[in-house]
Every structure is written in structure tokens, then in C-alpha cells.
C-alpha positions in Angstrom: 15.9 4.6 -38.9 19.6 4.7 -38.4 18.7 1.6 -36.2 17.9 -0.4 -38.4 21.0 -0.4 -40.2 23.0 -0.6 -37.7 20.9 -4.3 -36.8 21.8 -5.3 -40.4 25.6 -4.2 -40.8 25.8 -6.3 -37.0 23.9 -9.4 -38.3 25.7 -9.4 -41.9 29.0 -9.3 -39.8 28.1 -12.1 -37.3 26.9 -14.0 -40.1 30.2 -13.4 -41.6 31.9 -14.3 -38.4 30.4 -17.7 -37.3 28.4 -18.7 -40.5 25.1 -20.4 -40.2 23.7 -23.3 -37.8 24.8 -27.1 -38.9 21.3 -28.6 -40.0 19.5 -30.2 -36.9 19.6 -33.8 -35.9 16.7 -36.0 -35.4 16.0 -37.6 -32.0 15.4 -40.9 -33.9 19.5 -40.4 -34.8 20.9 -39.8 -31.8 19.2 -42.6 -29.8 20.5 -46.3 -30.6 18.7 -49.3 -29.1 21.1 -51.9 -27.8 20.2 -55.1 -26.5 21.0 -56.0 -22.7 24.1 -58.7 -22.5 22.2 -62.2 -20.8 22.7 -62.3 -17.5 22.7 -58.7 -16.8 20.0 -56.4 -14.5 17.9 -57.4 -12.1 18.5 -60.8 -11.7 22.3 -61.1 -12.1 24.1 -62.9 -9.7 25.3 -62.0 -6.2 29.3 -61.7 -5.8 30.1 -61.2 -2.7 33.8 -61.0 -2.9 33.4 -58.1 -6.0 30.8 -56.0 -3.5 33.7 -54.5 -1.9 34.2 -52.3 -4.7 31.3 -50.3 -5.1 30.7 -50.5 -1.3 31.6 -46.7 0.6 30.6 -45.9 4.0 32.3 -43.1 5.9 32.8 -44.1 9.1 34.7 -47.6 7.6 36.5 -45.0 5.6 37.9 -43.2 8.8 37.7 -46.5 11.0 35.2 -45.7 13.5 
């Protein structure tokens, strides 16, 4: 019986403490459809010169 209180007096103090949840969020507002800019995915164009950047191999790294 004493339990019981004791579960109370702990949730009206956490409740006093941190307060109650924010309301949830929809999925439908945390999602945004944006359109693709033209000229963009899978058939963009080939640079050749700007492939060096996102290139990474370890043994060019340490010049084997």
C-alpha cells in the first residue's frame, strides 16, 4: 500500500520537474517533397576534371 504512494508522490514530482510531452508531429509534416534541379541524377553529365574530388583510393593516397 505504502507503494503506491510512493509511485504517485515520484510521478507528481517528475511531472513537476520536466512537464508533459510537446504534442506529436505528423509524418505528413516532417516530410517535404522537393522537386529535382534539371540536369541532375542519373543522367547528368560526366566531368572529368571535377572527378578528382570525390575520387579516394589508399594506395594513391600513400603513393604506392
Amino acid at each position: 500500500m505504502s507503494k503506491d504512494v510512493t509511485m504517485d508522490a515520484d510521478t507528481t514530482a517528475r511531472h513537476l520537474r520536466y512537464g508533459s510531452l510537446p504534442e506529436r508531429i505528423r509524418f505528413e509534416d516532417m516530410t517535404e517533397g522537393v522537386e529535382p534541379a534539371p540536369g541532375r541524377g542519373a543522367n547528368a553529365s560526366h566531368n572529368p576534371e571535377g572527378d578528382w574530388k570525390y575520387y579516394s583510393c589508399l594506395a594513391l593516397d600513400l603513393g604506392l
